[in-house]
SERO-4910 file (N, C-alpha, C, O; in steps of 0.05 Angstrom, whole numbers):
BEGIN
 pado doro    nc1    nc2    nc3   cac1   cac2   cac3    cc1    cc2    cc3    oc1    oc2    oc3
  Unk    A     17    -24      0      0      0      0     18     25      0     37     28     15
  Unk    A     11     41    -17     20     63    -18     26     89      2      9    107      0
  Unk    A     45     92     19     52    114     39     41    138     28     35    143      4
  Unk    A     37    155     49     27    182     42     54    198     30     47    207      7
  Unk    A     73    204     34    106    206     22     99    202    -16     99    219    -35
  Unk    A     96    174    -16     98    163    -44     77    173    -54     81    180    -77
  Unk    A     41    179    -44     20    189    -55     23    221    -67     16    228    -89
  Unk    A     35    239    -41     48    262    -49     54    272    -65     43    292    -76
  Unk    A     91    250    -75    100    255    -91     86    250   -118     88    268   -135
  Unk    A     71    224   -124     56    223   -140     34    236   -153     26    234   -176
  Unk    A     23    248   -132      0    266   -143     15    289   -159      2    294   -180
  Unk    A     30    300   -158     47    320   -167     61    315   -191     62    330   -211
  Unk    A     73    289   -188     75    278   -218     56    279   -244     63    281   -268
  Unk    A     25    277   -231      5    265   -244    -14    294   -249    -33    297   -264
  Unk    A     -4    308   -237    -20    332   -233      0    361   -246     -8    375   -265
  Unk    A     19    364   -234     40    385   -248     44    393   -223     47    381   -202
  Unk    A     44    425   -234     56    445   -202     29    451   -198     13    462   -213
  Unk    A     26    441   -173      9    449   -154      1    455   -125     15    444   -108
  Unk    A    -18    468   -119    -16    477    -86    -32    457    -65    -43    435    -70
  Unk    A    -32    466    -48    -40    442    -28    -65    429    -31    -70    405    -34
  Unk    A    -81    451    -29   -111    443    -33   -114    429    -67   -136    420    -73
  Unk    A    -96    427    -85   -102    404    -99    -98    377   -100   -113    358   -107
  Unk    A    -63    379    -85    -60    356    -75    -72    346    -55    -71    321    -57
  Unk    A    -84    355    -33   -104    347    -18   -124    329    -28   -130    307    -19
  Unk    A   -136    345    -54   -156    331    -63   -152    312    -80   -172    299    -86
  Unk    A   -128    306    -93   -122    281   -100   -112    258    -88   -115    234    -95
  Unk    A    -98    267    -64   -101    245    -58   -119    236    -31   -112    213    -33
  Unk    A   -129    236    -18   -150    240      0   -137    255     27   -150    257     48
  Unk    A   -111    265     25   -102    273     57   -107    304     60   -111    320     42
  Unk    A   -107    308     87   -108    342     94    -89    353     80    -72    343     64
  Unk    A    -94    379     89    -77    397     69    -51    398     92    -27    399     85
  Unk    A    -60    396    123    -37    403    139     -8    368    137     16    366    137
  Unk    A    -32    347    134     -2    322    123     -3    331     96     19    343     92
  Unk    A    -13    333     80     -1    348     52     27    363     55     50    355     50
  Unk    A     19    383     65     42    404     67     61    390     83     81    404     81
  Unk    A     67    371     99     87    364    123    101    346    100    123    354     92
  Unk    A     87    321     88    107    311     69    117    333     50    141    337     51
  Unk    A    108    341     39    118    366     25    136    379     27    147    389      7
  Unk    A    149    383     58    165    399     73    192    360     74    216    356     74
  Unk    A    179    351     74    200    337     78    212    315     54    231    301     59
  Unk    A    200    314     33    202    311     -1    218    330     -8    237    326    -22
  Unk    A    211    359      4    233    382     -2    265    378      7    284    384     -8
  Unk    A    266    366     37    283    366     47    310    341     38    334    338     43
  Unk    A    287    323     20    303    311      0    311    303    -28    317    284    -42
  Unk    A    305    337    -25    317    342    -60    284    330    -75    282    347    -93
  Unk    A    268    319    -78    250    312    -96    226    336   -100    213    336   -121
  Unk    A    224    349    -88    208    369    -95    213    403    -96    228    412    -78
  Unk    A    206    415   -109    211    452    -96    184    466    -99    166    461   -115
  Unk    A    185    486    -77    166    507    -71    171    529    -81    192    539    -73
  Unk    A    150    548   -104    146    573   -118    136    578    -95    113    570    -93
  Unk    A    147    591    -73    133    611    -56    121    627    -57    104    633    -39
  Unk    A    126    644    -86    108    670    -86     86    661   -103     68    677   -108
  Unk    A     85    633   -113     57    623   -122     36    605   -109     13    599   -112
  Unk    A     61    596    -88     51    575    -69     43    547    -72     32    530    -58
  Unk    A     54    547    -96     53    519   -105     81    503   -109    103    511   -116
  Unk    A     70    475   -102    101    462   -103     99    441   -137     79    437   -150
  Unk    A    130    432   -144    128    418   -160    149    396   -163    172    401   -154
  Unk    A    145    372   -173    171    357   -181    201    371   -181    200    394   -188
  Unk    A    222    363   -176    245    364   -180    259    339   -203    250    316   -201
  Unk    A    273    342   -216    287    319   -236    288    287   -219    283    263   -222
  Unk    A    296    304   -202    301    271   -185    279    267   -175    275    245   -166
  Unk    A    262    285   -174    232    268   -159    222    260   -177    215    236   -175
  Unk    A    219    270   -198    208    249   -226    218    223   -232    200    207   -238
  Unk    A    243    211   -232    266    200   -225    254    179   -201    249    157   -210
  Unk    A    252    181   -182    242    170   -150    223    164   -156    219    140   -156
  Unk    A    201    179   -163    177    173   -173    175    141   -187    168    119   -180
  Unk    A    183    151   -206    184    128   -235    184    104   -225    168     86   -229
  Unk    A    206    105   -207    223     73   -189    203     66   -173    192     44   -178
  Unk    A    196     81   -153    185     80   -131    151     62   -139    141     44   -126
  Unk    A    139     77   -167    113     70   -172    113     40   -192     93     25   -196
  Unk    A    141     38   -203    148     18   -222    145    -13   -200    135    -35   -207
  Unk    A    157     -7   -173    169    -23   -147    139    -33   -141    132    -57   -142
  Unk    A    124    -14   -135    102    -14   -125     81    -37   -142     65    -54   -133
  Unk    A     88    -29   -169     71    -40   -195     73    -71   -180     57    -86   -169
  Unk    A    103    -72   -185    113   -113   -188    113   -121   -168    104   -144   -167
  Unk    A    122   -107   -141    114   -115   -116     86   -131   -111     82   -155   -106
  Unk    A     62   -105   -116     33   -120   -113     32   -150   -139     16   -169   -138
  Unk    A     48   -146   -155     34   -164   -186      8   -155   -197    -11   -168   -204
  Unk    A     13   -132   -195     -7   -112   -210    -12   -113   -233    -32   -124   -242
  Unk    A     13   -100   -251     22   -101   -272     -7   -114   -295    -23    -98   -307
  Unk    A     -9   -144   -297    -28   -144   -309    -57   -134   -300    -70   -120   -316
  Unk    A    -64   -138   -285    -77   -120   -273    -88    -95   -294   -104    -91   -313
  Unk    A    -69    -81   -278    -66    -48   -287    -67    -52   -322    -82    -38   -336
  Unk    A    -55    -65   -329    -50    -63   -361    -76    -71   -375    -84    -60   -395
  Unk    A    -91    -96   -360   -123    -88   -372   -139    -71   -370   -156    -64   -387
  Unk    A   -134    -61   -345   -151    -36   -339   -150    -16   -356   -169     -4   -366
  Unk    A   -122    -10   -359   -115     16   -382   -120      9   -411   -112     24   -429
  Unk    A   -134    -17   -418   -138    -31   -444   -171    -17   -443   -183    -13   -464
  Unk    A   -182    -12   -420   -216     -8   -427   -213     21   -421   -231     36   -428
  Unk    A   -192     30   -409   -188     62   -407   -184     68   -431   -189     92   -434
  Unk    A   -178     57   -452   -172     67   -481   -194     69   -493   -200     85   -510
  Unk    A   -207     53   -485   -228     49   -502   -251     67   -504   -262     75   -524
  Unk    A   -257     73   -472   -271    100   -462   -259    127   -479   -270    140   -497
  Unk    A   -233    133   -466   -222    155   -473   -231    166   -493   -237    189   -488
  Unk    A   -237    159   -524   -253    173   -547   -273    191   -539   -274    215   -537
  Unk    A   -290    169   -533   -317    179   -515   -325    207   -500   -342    225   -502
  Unk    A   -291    199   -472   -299    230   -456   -290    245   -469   -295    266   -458
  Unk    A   -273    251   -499   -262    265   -507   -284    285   -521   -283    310   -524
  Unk    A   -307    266   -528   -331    272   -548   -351    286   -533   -358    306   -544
  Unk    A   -362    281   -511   -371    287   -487   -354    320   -483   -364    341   -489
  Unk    A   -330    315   -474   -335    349   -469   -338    369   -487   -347    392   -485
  Unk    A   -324    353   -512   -327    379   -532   -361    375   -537   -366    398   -539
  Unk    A   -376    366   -538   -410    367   -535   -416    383   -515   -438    395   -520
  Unk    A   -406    390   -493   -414    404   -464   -408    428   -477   -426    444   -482
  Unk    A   -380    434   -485   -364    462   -494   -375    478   -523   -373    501   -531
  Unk    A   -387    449   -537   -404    458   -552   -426    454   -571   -437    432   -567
  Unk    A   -435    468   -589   -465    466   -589   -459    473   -624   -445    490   -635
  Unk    A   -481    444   -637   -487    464   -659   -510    467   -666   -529    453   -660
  Unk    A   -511    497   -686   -535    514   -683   -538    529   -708   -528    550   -715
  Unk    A   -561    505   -726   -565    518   -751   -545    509   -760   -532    526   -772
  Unk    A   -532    477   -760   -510    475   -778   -479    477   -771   -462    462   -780
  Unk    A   -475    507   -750   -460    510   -744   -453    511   -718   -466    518   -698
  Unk    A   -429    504   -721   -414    497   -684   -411    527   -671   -402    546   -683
  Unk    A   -420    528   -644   -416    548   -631   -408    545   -602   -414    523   -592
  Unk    A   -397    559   -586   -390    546   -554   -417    548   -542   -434    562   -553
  Unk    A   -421    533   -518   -434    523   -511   -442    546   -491   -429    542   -471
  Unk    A   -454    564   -487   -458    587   -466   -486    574   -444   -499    591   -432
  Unk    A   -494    539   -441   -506    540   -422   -531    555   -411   -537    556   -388
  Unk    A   -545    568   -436   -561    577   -433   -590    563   -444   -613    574   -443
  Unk    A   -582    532   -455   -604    519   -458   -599    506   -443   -576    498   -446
  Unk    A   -615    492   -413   -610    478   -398   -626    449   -412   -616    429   -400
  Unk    A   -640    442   -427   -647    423   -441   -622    406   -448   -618    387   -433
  Unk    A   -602    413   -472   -585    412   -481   -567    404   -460   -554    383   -461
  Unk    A   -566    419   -444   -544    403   -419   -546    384   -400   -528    374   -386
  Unk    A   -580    378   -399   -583    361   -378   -580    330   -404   -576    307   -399
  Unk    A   -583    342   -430   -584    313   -447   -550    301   -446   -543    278   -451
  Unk    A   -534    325   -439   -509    316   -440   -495    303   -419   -477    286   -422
  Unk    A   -506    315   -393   -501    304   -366   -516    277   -364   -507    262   -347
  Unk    A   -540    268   -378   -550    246   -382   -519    222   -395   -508    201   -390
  Unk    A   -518    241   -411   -498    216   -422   -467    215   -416   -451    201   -426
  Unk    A   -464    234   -395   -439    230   -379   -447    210   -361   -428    195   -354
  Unk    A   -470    204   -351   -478    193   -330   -470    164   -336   -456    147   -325
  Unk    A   -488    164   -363   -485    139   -383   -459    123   -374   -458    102   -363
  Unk    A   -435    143   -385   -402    139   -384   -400    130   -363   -388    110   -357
  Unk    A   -415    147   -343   -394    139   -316   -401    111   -301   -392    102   -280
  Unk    A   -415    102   -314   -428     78   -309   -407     54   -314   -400     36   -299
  Unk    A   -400     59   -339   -377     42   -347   -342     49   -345   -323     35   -351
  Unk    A   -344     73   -335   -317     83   -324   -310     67   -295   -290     56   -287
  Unk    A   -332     70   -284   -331     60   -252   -320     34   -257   -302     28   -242
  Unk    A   -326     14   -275   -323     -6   -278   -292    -11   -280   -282    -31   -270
  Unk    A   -276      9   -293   -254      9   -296   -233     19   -278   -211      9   -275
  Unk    A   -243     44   -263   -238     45   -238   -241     18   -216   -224     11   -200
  Unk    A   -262      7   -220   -258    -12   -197   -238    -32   -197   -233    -45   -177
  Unk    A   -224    -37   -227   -210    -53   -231   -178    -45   -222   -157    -57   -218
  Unk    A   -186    -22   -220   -152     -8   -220   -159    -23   -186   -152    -45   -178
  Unk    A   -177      2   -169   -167      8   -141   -161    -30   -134   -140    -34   -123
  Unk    A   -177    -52   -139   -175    -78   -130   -143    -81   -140   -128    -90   -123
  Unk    A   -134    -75   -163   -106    -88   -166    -86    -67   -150    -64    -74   -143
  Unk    A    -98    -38   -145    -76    -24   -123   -101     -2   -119   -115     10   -135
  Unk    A   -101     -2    -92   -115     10    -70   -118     39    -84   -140     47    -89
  Unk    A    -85     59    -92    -90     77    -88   -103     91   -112   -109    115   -112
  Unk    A   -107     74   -134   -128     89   -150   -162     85   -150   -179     85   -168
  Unk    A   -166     79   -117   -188     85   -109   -200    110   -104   -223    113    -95
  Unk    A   -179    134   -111   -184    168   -104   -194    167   -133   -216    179   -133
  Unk    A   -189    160   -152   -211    167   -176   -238    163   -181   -250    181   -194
  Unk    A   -253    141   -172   -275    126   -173   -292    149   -158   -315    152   -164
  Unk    A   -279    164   -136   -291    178   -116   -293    203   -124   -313    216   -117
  Unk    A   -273    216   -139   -276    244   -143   -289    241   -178   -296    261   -190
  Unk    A   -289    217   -188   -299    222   -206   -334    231   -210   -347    246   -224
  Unk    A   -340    210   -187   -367    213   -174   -375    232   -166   -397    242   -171
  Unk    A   -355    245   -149   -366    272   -145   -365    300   -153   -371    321   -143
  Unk    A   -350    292   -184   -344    323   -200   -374    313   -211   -391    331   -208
  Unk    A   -383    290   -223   -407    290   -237   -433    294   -222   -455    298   -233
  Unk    A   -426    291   -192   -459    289   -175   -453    327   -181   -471    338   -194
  Unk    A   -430    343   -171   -429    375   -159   -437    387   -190   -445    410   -194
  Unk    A   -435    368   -210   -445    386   -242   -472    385   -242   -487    403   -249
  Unk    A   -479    357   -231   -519    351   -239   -533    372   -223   -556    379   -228
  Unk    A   -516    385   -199   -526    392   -176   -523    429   -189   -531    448   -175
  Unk    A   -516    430   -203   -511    457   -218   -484    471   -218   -483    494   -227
  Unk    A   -466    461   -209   -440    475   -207   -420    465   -234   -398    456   -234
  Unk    A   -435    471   -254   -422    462   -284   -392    466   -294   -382    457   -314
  Unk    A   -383    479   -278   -358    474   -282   -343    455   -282   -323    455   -295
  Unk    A   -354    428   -260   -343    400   -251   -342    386   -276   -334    362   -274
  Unk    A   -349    396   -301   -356    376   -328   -333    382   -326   -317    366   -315
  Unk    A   -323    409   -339   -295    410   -361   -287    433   -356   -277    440   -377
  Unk    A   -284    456   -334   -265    476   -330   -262    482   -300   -268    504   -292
  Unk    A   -254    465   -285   -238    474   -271   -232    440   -255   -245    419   -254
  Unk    A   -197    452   -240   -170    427   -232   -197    403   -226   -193    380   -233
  Unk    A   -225    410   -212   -228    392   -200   -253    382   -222   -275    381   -211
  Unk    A   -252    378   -238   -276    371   -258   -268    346   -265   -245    338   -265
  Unk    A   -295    328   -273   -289    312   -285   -272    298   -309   -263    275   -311
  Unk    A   -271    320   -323   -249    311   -348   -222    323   -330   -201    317   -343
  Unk    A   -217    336   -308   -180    348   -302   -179    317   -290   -157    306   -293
  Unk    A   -200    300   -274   -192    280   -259   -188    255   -278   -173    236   -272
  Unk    A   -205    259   -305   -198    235   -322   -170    236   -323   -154    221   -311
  Unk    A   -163    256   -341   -129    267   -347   -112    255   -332    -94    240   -339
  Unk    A   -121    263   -304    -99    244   -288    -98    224   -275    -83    216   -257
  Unk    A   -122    211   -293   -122    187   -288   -111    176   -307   -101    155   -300
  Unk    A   -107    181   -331    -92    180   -356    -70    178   -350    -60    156   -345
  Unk    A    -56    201   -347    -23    200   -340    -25    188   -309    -20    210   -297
  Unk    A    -27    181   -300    -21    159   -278    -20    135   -285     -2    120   -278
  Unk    A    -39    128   -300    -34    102   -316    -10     97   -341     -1     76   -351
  Unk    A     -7    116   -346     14    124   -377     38    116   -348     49     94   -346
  Unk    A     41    132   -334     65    133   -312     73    104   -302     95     92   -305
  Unk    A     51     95   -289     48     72   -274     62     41   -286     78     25   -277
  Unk    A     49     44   -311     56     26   -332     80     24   -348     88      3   -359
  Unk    A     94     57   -348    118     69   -359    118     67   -394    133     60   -412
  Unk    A     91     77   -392     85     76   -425     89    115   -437     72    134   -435
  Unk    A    115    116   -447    122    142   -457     83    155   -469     60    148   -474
  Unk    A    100    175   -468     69    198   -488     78    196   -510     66    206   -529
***
């Protein structure tokens, strides 16, 4: 099982430069153990802090540590296959959510494509219908991950709940902002691209 140290560093991998309260929310810990490994990832060379942005990010060698550390983790459990089917039905989806947001983002009208300004709520609840659809069979693939390793059980959960906080009217959770459903697909993407050590 994955240490909070190794979750840390990983969310940051999977996520970029970011501040506490994102890594918080990826990986399920407070922001105050957030920040303590943070402070002490720093203290060994794997990470650095933009202070005047307040966000922290990988260092060479934490990318580096990372790699090993998540590769260890893979063969340790006998994941590996596992994970490698899972990311076989993550492919398969992926088209899909890709099609899905650009449908959210946009609209055509009279022929022609226009952004989606959310001002027909008709139109969006037919689209959140068929995210719903998706997430039906995403979960499925989520559940396969968290059983072959615990810690991609933080996706299954925030995926659920970018799509309950969108149905519920906070539309941003579709597709613009860190904590939406398509920023959490993403990194569920490159976590798996990572995990597996399958270049981009």
């Amino acid at each position: 099982m994955s240490g909070p140290d190794l979750l840390v560093l990983h969310a940051l991998r999977c996520v970029g430069t970011a501040g506490l309260e994102r890594v918080a929310a990826t990986t399920g810990l407070s922001e105050s153990d957030v920040e303590s490994e943070l402070i002490d990832l720093a203290a060994a060379g794997l990470v650095t802090r933009f202070a005047e942005f307040g966000v922290w990010s990988l260092t060479e060698t934490g990318r580096t540590a990372d790699a090993e550390r998540i590769t260890a983790e893979l063969e340790s459990a006998g994941a590996r296959p596992a994970v490698t089917e899972a990311f076989d039905g993550f492919l398969v989806l992926n088209p899909e959510l890709l099609d899905l947001c650009t449908a959210w983002q946009l609209r055509s009208v009279d022929g022609v494509m226009i952004a989606n300004d959310h001002s027909d709520s008709s139109y969006d609840a037919r689209v959140l219908d068929r995210f719903a659809d998706f997430h039906g069979r995403a979960t499925v693939v989520c559940a396969q991950l968290s059983s072959a390793l615990p810690r991609f059980g933080r996706y299954r959960i925030r995926l659920a709940e970018a799509l309950g906080r969108a149905g519920s009217g906070e539309l941003e959770h579709v597709a613009d902002s860190t904590a939406s459903y398509h920023a959490v697909w993403a990194e569920l993407h490159e976590d798996l691209l990572v995990s597996l050590g399958i270049p981009r």
